[in-house]
C-alpha positions as CSV (number, residue, x, y, z in Angstrom):
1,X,-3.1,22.1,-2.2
2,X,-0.6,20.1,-0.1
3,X,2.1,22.6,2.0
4,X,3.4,20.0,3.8
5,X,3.0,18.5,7.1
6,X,4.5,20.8,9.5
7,X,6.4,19.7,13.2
8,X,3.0,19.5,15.1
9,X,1.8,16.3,13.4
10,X,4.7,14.5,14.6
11,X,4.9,15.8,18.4
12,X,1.1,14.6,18.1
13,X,1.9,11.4,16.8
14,X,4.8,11.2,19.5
15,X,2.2,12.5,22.8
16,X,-0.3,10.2,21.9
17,X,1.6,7.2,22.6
18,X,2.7,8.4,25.7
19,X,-1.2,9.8,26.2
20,X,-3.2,7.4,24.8
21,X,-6.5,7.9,26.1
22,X,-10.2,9.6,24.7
23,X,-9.9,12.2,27.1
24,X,-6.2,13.2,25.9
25,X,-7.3,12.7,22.0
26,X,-10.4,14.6,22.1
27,X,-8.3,17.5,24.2
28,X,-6.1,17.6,20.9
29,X,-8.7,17.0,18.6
30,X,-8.1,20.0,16.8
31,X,-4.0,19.3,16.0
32,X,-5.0,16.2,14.7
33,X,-7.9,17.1,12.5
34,X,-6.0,20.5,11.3
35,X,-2.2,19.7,11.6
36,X,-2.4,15.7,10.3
37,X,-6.2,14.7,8.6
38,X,-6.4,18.0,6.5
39,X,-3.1,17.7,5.1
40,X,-3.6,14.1,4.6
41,X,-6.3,14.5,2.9
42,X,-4.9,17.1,0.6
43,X,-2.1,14.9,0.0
44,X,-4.8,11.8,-1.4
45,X,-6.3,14.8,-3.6
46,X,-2.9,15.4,-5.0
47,X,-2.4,12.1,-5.4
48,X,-5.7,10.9,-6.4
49,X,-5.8,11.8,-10.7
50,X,-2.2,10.6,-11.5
51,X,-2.6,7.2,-9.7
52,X,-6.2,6.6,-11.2
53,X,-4.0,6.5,-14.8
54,X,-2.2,3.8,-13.5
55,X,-5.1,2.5,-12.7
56,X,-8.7,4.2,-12.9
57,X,-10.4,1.5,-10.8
58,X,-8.1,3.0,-7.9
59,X,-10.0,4.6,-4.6
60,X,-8.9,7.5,-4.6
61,X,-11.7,9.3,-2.4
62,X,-9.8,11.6,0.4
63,X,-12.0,9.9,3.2
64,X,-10.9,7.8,6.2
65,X,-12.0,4.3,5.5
66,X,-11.4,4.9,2.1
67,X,-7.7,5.8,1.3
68,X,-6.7,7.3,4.8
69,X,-6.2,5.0,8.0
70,X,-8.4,5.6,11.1
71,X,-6.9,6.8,14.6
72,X,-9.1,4.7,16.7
73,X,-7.8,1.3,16.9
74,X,-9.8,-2.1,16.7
75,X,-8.9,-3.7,20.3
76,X,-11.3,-6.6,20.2
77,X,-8.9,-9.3,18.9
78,X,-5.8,-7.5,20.4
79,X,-3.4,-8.1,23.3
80,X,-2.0,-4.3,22.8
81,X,-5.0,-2.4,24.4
82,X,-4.0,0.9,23.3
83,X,-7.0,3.5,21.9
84,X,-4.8,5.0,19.5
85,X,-2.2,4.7,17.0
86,X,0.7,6.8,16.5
87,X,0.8,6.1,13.1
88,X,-1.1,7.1,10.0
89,X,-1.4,5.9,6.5
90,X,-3.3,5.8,2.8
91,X,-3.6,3.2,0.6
92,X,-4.4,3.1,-3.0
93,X,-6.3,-0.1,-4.0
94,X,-9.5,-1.0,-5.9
95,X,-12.5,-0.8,-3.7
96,X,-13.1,-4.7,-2.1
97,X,-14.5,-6.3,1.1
98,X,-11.3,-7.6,2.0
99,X,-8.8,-5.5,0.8
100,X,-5.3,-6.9,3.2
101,X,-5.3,-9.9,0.3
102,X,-5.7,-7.3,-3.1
103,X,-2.9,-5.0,-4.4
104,X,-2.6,-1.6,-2.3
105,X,-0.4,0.9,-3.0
106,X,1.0,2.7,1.0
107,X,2.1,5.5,2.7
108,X,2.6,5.4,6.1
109,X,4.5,7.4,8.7
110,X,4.7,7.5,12.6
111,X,6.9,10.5,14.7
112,X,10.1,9.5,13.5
113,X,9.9,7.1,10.3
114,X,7.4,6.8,7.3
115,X,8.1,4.4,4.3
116,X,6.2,4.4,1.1
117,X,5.7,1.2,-1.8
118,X,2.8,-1.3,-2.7
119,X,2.0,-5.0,-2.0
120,X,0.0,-7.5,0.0
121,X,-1.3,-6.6,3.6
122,X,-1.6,-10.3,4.4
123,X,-2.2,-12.5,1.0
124,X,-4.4,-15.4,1.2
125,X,-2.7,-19.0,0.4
126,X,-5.4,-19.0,-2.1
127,X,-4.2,-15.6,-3.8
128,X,-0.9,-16.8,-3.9
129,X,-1.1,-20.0,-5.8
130,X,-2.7,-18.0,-8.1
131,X,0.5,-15.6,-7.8
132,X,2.4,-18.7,-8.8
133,X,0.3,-20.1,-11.5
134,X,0.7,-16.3,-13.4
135,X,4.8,-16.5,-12.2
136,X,4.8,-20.0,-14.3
137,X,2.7,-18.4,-16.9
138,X,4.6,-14.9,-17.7
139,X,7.7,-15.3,-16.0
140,X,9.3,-13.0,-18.7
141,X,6.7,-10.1,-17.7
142,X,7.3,-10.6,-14.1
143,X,11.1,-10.5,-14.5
144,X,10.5,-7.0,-16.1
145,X,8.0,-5.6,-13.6
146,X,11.2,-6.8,-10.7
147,X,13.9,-5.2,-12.7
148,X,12.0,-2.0,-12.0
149,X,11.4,-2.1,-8.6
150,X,13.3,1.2,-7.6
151,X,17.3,1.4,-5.7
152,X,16.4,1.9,-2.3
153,X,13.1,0.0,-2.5
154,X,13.3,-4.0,-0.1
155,X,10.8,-7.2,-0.4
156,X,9.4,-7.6,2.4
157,X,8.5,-11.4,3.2
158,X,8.0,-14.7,4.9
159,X,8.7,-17.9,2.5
160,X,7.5,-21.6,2.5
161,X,10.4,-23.4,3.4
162,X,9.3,-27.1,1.4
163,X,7.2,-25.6,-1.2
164,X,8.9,-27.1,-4.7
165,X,9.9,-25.0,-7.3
166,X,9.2,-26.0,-11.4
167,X,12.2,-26.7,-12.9
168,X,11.1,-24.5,-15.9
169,X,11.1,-21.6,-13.7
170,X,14.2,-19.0,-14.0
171,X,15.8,-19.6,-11.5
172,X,16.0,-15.8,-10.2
173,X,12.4,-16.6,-9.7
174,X,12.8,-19.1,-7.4
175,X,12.7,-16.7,-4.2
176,X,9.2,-15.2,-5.7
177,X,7.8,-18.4,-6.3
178,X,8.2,-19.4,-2.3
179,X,6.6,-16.7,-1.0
180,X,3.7,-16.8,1.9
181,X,3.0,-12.7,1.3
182,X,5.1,-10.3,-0.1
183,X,5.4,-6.0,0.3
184,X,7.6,-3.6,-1.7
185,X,9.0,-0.8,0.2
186,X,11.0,2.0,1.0
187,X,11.7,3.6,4.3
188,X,13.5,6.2,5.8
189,X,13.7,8.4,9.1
190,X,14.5,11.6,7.3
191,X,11.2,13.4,7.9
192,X,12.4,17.0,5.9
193,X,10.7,15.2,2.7
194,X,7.5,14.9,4.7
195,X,7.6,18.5,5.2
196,X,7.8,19.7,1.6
197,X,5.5,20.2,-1.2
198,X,7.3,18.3,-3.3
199,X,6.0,14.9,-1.1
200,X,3.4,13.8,-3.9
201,X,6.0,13.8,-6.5
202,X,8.5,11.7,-4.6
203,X,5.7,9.5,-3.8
204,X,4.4,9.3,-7.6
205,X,7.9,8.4,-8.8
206,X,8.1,5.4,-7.0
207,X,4.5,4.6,-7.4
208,X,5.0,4.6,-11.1
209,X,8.3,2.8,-11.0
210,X,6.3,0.0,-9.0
211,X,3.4,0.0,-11.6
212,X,4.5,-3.2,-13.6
213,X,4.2,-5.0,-10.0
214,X,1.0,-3.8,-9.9
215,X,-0.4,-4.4,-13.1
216,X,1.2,-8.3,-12.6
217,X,-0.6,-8.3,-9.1
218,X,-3.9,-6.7,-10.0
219,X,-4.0,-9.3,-13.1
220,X,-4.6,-12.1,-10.4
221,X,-7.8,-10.7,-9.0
222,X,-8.6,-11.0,-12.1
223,X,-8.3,-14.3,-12.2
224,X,-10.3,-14.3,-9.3
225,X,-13.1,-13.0,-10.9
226,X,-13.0,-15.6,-13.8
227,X,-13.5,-18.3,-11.0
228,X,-16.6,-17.0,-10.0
229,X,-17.5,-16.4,-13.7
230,X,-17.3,-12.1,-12.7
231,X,-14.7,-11.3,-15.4
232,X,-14.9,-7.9,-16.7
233,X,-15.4,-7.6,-20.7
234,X,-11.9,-7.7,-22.8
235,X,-12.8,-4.0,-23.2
236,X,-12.4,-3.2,-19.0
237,X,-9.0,-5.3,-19.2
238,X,-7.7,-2.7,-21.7
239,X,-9.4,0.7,-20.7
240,X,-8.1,-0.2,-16.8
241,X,-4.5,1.0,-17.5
242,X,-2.5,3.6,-19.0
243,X,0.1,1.6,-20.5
């Protein structure tokens, strides 16, 4: 059951940027794994039934490289050298290869901020003329799944600056249609939510709120799978949601 996460999380999360080495980690192993991991991983189990009725192809196992982020950073392909992060986060999202151009729904939080919503880590040119092509397609079920995106919640983006827009397109679709990537979130640096037990309700509301985003979203790896003659029976289409 998820208590909440209590202060010692977030001095962790603030000493290990200032500490950021194996010797200093594996010292503190034991905040980390009992004060941050366990309750993050009883927050994915609280999470875990109600998201997979949005949508029941969801990961929803509590396991790092699954839903929750590791500590250990890549470094190979980085300037920033640094062992550690002093951040954590879970994502929701349909198991694939290469997840940072699929749908994910996020959580995140560091030692003085966290911020919650869904969208593309980094969506392939490829993905997102196929995000167009639906946009031209259903522009009427696309207005409706925006009209829903929650007070409080921003778009996140970088935009084509030459890319044409149809003429037939609504025009408060225009900015949509332009996009490079796009992510839907809020944030805040109130942490007393984050030590509650109500947390996975807060988080659900907005999840759900966000659901007719991700049912638009999810639609084009569909369409994905058509192109390489993968697409699941009319059956899957309708048993994947609750709608």
């Amino acid at each position: 059951m998820f208590t909440g996460f209590e202060k010692e999380c977030f001095v962790f999360l603030q000493d290990i940027q200032q500490n950021n080495s194996k010797e200093w980690f594996e010292e503190h192993r034991r905040v980390y794994e009992g004060k941050l991991l366990t309750p993050f991983r009883s927050l994915v189990e609280a999470l875990g039934e109600p998201m997979q009725q949005i949508d029941k192809y969801i990961e929803t196992r509590p396991a790092i490289g699954k839903t929750i982020s590791q500590m250990r950073r890549d470094t190979r392909f980085s300037h920033d050298k640094s062992l550690y992060r002093n951040n954590i986060w879970l994502t929701f999202k349909r198991p694939k290869k290469n997840w940072t151009d699929a749908p994910a729904y996020f959580f995140e939080f560091g030692p003085d901020w966290w911020h919650y919503g869904l969208g593309y880590y980094s969506a392939s040119p490829a993905t997102m003329g196929l995000f167009r092509e639906r946009l031209l397609q259903f522009p009427h079920e696309f207005q409706e799944a925006a009209a829903a995106i929650p007070k409080g919640f921003i778009v996140h983006a970088e935009s084509y600056k030459r890319q044409a827009v149809p003429e037939t397109l609504p025009s408060e679709l225009a900015p949509w249609y332009v996009r490079k990537s796009f992510y839907i979130a809020k944030r805040s640096t109130d942490m007393a939510p984050l030590a509650s037990s109500d947390l996975p309700l807060l988080l659900l509301k907005g999840f759900k709120q966000l659901s007719g985003m991700y049912r638009f979203l999810v639609a084009i790896e569909d369409a994905k799978q058509k192109t390489k003659q993968l697409l699941p029976s009319a059956a899957y289409e309708r048993d994947a949601f609750d709608r």
